[in-house]
Z-matrix of the N, CA and C atoms (Angstrom, degrees):
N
C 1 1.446
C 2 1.530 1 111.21
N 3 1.216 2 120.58 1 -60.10
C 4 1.414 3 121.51 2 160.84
C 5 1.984 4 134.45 3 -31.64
N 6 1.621 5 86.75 4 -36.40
C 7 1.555 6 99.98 5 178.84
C 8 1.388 7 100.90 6 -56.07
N 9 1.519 8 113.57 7 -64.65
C 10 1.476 9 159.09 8 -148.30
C 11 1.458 10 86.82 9 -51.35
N 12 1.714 11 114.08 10 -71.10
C 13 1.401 12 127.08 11 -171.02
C 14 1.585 13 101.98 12 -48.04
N 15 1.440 14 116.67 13 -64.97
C 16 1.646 15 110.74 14 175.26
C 17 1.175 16 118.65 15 -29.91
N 18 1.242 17 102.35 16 -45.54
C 19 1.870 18 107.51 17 -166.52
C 20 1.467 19 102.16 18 -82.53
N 21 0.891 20 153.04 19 -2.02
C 22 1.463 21 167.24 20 160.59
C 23 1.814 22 103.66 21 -80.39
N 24 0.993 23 120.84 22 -66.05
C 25 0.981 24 123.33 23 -177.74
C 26 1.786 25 110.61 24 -68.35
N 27 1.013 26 129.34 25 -1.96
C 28 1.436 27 117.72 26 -163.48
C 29 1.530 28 88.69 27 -118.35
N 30 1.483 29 109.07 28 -31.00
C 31 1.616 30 115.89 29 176.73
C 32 1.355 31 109.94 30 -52.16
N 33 1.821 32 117.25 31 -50.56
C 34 0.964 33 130.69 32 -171.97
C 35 1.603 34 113.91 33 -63.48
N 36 1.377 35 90.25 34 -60.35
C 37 1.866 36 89.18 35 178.71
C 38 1.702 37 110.21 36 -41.84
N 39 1.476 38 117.91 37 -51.44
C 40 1.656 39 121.39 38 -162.57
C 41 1.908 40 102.44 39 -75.58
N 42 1.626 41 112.91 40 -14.73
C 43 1.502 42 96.31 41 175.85
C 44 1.447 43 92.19 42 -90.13
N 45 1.280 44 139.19 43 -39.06
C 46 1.835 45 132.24 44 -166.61
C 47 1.497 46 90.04 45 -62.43
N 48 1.363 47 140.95 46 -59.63
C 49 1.499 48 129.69 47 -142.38
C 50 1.913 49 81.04 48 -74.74
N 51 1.409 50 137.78 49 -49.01
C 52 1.605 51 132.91 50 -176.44
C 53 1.814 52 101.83 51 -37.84
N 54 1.648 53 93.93 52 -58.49
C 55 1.307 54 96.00 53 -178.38
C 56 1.278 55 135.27 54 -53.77
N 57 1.211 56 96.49 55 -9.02
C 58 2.010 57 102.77 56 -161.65
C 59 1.356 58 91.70 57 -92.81
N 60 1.702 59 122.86 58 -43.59
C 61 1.522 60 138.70 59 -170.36
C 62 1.783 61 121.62 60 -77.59
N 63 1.705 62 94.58 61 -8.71
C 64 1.646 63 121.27 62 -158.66
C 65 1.768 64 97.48 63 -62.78
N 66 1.210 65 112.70 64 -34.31
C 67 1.779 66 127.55 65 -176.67
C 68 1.221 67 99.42 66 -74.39
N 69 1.554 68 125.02 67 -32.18
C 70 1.532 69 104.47 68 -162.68
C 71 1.567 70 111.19 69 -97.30
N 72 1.423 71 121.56 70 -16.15
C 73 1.473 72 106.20 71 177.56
C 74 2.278 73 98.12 72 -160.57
N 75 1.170 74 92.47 73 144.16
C 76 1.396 75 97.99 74 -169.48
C 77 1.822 76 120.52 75 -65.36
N 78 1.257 77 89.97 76 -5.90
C 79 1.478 78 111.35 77 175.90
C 80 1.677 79 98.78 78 -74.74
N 81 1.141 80 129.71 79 -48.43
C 82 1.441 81 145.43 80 174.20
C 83 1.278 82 104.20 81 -50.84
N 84 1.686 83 117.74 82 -56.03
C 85 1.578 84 119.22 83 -173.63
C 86 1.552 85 116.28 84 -61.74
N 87 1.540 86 115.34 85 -31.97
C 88 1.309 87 114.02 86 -172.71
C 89 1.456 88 126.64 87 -76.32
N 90 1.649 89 80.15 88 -28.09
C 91 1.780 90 100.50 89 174.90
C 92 1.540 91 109.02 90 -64.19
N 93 1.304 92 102.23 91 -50.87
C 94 1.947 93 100.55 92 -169.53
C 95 1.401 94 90.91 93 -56.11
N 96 1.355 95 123.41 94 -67.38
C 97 1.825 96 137.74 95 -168.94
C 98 1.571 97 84.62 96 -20.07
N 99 1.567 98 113.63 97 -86.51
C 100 1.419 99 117.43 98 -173.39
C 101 1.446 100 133.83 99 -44.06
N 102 1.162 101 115.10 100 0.51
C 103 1.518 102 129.70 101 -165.37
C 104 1.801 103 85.90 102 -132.00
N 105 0.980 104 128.82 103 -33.37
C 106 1.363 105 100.99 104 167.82
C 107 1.911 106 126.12 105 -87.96
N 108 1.057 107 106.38 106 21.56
C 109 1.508 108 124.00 107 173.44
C 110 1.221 109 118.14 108 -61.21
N 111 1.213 110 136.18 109 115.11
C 112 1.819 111 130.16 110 169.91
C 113 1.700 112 98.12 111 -41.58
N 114 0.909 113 149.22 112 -32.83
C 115 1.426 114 147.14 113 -120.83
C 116 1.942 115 90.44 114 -119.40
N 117 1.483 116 106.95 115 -40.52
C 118 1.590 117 117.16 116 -166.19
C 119 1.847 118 92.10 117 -88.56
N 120 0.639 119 134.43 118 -22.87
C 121 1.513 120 137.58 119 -162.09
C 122 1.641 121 102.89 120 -64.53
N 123 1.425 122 131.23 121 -20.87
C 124 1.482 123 124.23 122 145.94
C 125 1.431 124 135.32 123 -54.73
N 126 1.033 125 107.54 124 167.12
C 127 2.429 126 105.24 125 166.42
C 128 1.304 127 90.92 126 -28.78
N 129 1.627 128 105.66 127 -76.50
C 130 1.498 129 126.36 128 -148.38
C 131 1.415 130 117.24 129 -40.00
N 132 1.693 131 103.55 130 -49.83
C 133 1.548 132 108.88 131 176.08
C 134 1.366 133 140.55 132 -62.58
N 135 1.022 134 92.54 133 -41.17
C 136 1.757 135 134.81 134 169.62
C 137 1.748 136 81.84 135 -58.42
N 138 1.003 137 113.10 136 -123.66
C 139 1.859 138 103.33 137 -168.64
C 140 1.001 139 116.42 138 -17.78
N 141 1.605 140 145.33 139 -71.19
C 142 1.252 141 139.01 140 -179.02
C 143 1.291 142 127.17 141 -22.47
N 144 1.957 143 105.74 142 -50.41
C 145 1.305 144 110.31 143 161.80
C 146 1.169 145 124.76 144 -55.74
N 147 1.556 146 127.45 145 -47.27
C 148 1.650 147 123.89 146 -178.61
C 149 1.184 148 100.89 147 -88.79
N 150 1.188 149 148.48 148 7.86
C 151 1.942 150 126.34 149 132.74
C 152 1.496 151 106.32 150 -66.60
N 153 1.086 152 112.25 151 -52.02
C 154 1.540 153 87.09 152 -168.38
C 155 1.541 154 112.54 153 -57.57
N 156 1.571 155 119.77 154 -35.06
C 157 1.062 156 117.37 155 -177.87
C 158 1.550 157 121.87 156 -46.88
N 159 1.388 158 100.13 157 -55.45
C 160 1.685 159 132.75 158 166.18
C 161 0.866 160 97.72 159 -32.35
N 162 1.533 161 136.47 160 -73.03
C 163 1.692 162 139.77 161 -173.56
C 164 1.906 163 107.54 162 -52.31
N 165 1.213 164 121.02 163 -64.15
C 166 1.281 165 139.48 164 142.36
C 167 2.007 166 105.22 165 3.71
N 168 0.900 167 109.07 166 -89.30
C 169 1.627 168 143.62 167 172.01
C 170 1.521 169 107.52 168 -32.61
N 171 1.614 170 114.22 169 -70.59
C 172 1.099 171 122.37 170 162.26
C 173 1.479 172 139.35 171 -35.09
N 174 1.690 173 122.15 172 -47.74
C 175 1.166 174 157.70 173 122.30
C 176 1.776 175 116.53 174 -5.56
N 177 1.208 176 89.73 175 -74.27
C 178 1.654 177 106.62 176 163.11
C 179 1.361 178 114.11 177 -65.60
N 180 1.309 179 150.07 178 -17.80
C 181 1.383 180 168.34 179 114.62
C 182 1.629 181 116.67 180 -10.66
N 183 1.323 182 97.14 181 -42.97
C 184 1.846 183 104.66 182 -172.03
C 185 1.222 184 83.23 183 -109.67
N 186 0.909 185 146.70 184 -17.10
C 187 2.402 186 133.41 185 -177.69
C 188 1.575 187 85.74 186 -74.62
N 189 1.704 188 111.92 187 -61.60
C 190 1.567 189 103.05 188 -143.89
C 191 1.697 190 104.66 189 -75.57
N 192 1.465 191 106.80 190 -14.55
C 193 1.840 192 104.65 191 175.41
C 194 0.784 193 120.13 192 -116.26
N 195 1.377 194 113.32 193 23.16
C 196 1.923 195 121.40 194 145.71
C 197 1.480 196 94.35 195 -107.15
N 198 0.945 197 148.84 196 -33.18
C 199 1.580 198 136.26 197 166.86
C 200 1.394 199 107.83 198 -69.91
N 201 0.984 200 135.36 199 3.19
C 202 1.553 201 135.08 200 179.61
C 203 1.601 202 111.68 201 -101.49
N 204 1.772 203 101.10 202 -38.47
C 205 1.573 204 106.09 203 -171.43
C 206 1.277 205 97.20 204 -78.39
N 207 1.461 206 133.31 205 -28.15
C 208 1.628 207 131.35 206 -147.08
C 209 1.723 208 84.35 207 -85.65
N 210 1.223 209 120.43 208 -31.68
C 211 1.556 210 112.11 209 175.31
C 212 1.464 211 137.05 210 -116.78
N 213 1.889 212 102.74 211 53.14
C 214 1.481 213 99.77 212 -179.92
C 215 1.338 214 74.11 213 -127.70
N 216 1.319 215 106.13 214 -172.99
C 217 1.505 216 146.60 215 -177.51
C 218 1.307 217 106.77 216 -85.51
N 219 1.496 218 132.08 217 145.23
C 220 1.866 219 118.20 218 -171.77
C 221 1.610 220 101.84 219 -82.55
N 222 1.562 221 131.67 220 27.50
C 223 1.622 222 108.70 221 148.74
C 224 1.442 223 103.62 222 -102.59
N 225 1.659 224 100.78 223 -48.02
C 226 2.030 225 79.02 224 167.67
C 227 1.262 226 126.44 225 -59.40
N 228 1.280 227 132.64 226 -21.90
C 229 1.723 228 120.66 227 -177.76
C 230 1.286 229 96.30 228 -69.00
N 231 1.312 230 141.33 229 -26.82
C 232 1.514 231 156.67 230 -150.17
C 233 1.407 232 93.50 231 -101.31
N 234 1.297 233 130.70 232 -60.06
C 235 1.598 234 119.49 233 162.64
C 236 1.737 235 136.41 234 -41.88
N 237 1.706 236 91.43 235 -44.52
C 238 1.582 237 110.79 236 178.08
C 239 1.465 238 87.44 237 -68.29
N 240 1.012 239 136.83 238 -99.01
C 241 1.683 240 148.46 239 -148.08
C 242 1.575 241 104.65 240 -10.10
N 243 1.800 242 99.41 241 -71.06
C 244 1.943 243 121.54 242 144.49
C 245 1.340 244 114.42 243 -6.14
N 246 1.225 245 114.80 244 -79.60
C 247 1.131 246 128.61 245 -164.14
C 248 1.881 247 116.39 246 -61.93
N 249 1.415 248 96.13 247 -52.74
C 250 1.391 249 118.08 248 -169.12
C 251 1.838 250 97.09 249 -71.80
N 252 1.350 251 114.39 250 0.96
C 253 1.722 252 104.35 251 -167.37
C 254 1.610 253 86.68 252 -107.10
N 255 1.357 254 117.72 253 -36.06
C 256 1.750 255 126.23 254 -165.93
C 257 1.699 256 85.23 255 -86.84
N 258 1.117 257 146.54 256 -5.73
C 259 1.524 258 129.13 257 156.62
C 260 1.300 259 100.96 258 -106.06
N 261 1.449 260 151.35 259 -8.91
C 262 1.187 261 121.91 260 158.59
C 263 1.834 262 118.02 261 -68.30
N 264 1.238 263 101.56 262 -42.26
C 265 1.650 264 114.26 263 163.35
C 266 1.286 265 104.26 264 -43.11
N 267 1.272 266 128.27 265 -60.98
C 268 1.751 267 117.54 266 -165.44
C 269 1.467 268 107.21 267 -54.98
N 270 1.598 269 102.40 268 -55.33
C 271 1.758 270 132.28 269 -164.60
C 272 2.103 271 82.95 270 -39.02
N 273 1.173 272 116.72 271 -91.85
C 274 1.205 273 135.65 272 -179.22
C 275 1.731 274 102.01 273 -25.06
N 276 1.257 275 123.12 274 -61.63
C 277 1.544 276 121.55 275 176.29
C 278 1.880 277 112.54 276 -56.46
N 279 1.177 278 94.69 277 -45.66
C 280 1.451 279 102.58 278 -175.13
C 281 1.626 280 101.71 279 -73.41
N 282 1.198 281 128.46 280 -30.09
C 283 1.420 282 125.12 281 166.99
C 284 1.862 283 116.97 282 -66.39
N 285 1.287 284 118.20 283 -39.84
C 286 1.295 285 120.27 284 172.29
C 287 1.604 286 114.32 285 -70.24
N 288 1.605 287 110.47 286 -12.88
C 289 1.824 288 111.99 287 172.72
C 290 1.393 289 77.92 288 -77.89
N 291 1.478 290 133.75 289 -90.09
C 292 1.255 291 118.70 290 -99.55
C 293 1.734 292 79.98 291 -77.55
N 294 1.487 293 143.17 292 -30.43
C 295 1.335 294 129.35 293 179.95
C 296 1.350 295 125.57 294 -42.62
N 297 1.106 296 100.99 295 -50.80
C 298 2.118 297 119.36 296 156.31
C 299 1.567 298 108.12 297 -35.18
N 300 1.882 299 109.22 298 -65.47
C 301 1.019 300 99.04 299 176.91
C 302 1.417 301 139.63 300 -71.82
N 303 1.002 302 116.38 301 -41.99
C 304 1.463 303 130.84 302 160.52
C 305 1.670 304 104.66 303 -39.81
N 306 1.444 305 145.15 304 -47.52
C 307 1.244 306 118.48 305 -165.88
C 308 1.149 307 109.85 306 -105.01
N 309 1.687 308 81.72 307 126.46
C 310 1.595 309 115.26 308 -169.85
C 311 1.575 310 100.44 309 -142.83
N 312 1.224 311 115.14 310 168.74
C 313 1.373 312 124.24 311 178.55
C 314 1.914 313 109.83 312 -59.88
N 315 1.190 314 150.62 313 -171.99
C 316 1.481 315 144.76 314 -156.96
C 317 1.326 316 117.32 315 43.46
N 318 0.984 317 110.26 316 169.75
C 319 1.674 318 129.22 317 162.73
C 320 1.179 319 140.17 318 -95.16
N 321 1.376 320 104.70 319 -10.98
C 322 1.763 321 138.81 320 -179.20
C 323 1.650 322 99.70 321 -62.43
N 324 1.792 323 105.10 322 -52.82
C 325 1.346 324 93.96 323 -161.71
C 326 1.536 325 115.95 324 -72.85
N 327 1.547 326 127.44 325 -5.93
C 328 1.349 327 138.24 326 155.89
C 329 1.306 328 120.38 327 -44.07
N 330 1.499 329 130.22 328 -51.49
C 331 1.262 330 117.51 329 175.95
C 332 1.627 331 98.78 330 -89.63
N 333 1.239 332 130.27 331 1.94
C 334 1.642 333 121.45 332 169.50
C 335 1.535 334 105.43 333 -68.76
N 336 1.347 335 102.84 334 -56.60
C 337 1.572 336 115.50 335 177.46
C 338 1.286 337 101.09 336 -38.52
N 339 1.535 338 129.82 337 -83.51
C 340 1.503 339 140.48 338 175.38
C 341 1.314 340 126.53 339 1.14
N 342 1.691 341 101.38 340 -61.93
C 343 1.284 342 124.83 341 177.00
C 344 1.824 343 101.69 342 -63.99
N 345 1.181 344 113.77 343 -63.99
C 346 1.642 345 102.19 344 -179.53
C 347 1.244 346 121.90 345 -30.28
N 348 1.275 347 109.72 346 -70.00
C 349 1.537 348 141.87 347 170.22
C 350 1.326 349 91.20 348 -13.62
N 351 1.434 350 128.49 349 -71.74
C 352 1.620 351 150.39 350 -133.66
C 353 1.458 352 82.92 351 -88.06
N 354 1.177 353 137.09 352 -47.30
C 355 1.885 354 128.06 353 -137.43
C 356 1.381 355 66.69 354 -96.07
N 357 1.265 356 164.33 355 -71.56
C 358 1.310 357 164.80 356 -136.74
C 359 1.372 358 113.42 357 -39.07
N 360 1.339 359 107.70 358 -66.94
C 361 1.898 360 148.15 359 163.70
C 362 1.340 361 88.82 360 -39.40
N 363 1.916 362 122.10 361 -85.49
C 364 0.925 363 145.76 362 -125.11
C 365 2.003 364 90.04 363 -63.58
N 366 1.490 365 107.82 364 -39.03
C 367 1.193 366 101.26 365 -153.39
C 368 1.957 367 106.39 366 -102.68
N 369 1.355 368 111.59 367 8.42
C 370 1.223 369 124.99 368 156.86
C 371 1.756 370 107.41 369 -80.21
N 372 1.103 371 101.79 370 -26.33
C 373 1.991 372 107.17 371 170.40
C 374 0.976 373 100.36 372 -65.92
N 375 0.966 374 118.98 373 -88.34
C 376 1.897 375 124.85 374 -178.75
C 377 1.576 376 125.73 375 -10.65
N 378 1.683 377 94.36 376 -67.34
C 379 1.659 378 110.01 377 -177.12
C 380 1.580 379 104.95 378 -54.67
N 381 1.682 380 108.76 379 -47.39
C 382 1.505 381 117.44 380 -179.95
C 383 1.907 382 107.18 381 -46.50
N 384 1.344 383 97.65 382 -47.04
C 385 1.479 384 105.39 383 -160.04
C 386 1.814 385 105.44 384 -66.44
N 387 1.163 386 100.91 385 -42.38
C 388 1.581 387 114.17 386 177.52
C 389 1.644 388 102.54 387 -60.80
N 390 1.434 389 117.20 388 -26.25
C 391 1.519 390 107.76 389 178.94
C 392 1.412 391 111.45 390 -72.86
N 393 1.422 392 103.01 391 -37.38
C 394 1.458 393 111.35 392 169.61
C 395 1.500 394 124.52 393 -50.35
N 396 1.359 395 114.10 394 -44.31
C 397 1.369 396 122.05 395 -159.09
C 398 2.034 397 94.75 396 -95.07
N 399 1.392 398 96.08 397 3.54
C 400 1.373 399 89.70 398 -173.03
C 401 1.961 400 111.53 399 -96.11
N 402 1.582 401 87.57 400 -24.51
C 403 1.362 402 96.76 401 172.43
C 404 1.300 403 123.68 402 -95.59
N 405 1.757 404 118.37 403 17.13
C 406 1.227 405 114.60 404 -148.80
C 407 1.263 406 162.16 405 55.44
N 408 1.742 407 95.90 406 35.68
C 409 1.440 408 108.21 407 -172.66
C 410 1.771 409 107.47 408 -127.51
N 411 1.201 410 136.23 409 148.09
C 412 1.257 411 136.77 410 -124.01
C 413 1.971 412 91.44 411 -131.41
């Protein structure tokens, strides 16, 4: 019963934080959609949804930094490239912590892991996108 409650509660926290983010990008909407499924409401589902999201995320990752390089100047594309190679290095390091951390005995911490994984991606989109919107590009 206790497990059960965790897993209820951790479900809950990862669909409210989708929900809170669900307005700001459609990648967000599909995830909650998928996380509110009778069918996703296990470990299994619950992760499934944030890989696909993850995959999703990633995707959106290569649009917004090939739309970013096609419109800087060649020392910023020369900065981004830099930049974007010392966050794929972290992304990859910071993915081998949280795997370390994450394995532990349950199944809970699998779609916890997931979700990291995903906000990781998710929030190299963002920063990218804000570069965009910083230079005036849509």
């Amino acid at each position: 019963m206790k497990n059960t409650l965790f897993k209820l509660i951790i479900f809950i926290g990862i669909t409210f934080s989708c929900s809170l983010a669900a307005s700001e990008h459609p990648i967000d909407n599909n995830l909650s959609k998928c996380l509110a499924k009778k069918e996703n409401t296990n470990t299994a589902g619950m992760t499934n949804c944030t890989y696909k999201a993850l995959e999703q995320w990633q995707e959106e990752l290569n649009i917004v930094y090939t739309k970013l390089l096609k419109n800087l100047d060649p020392i910023s594309k020369t900065k981004l490239e830099e930049s974007q190679n010392t966050w794929l290095h972290f992304r990859d390091q910071e993915a081998e912590t949280i795997t370390k951390i994450y394995n532990k005995p349950g199944t809970i911490y699998i779609p916890m892991q997931a979700m990291d994984l995903l906000m990781l991606t998710k929030n190299r989109v963002l920063d990218l996108n804000g570069y965009l919107n910083a230079i005036g590009i849509k």
